[in-house]
C-alpha positions in Angstrom: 28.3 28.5 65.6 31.9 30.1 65.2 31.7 33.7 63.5 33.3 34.1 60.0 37.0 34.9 59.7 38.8 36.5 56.5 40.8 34.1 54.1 43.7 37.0 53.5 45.5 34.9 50.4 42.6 34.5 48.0 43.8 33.6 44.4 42.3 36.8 42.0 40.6 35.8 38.8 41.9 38.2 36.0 39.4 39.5 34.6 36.8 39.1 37.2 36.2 41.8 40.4 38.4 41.0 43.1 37.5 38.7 45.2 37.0 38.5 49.3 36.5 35.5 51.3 35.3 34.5 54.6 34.7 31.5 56.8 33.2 30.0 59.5 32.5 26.2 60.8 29.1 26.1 58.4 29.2 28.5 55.9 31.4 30.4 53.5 31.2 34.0 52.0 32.1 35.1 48.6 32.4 38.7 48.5 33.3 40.5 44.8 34.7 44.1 45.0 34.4 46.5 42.4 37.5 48.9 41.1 36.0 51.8 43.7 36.1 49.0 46.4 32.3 48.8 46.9 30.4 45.4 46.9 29.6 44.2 43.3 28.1 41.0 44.2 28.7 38.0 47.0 27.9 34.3 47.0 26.6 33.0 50.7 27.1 28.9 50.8 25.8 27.3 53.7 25.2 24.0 55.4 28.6 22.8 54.9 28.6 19.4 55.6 25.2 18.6 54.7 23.4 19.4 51.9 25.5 22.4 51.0 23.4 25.6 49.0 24.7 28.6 48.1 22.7 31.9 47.5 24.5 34.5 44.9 23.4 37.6 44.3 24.7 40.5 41.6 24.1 43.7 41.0 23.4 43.0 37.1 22.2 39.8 37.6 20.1 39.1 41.1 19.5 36.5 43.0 20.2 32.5 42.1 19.7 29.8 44.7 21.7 26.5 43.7 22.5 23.2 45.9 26.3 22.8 45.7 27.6 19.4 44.0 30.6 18.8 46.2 32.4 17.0 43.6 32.7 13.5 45.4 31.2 10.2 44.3 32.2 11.1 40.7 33.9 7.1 40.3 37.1 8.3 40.9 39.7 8.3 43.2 39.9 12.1 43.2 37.6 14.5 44.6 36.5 16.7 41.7 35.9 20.6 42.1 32.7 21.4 43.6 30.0 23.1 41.6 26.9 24.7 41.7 24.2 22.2 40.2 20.2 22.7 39.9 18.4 24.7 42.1 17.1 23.8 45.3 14.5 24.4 48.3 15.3 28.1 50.0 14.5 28.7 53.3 15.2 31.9 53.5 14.8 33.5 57.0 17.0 30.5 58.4 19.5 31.5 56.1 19.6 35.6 57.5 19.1 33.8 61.2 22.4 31.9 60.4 24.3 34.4 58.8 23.3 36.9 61.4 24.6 34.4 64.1 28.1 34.3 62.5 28.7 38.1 61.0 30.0 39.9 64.2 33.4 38.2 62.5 32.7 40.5 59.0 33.9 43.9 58.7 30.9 45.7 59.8 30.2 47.5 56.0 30.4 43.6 54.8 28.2 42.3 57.2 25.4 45.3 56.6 25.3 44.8 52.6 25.2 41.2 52.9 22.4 41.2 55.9 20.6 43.8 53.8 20.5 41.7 50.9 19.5 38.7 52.5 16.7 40.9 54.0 15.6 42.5 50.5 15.6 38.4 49.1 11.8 38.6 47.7 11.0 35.5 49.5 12.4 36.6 52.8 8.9 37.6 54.1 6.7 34.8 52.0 5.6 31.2 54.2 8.5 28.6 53.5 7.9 27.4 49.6 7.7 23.3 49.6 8.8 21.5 46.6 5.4 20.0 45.2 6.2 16.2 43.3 7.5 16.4 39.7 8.2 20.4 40.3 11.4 22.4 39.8 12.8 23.1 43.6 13.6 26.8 43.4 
C-alpha cells in the first residue's frame, strides 16, 4: 500500500473548520482544523474500490461508522456525488492496521491524533461484531 499524500488545493466550506485532506491508493483522510489549528474532527474512508466505509469522528459528536454510497447506478448517465448511507460492519483493528501501513506520508502530529483515535474507538479491543439476520450493521 502507497502512504497518504496531502491534497494542497482543498475547496474550504464557509462556515465549517478548515479542512485537510490526504490520499493514498485505498483510503482517503478528512482532517477538520479548528481556528487555533488543532484537530477538531477527521473522517477516515477506506476500501476505495470495494465496499468503500468511512469512520468520522468529532470532538462534539464521536464516532459514526457509515458505508459510502459512491453515487453510481443512480439510472443516469452521470455519476452522482457520493454519500454516506446506513451504517455498516466495522472491523476495527484492520482499519488502525491499514491506516498505520499508510501514515508515515501524514505529518507526524496528524498521524498520532488520528492513530490515537482509532486506538481509543470503543470497539478497537472487543472480538469482530458479525451482523446477526434482520439486525442493524453497526
Amino acid at each position: 500500500m502507497k502512504v497518504f499524500s496531502e491534497i494542497l488545493s482543498v475547496r474550504q466550506i464557509a462556515g465549517e473548520p478548515r479542512r485537510r485532506w490526504f490520499m493514498c491508493d485505498a483510503m482517503e483522510l478528512i482532517l477538520w482544523v479548528d481556528e487555533m489549528g488543532g484537530p477538531a474532527g477527521f473522517q477516515l474512508s477506506y476500501d476505495k474500490g470495494g465496499i468503500e466505509r468511512a469512520l468520522t469522528w468529532h470532538a462534539d459528536r464521536g464516532y459514526s461508522h457509515r458505508r459510502v454510497d459512491p453515487g453510481e447506478g443512480s439510472g443516469t448517465s452521470f455519476k452522482a456525488t457520493p454519500v454516506l448511507g446506513a451504517s455498516y460492519w466495522f472491523k476495527p483493528r484492520a482499519v488502525l492496521a491499514m491506516f498505520e501501513s499508510a501514515a508515515s506520508g501524514l505529518p507526524p502530529e496528524v498521524a498520532d491524533f488520528v492513530g490515537r483515535k482509532l486506538r481509543e474507538h470503543p470497539d478497537v479491543g472487543q472480538p469482530v461484531r458479525r451482523p446477526t439476520c434482520g439486525a442493524s450493521q453497526a
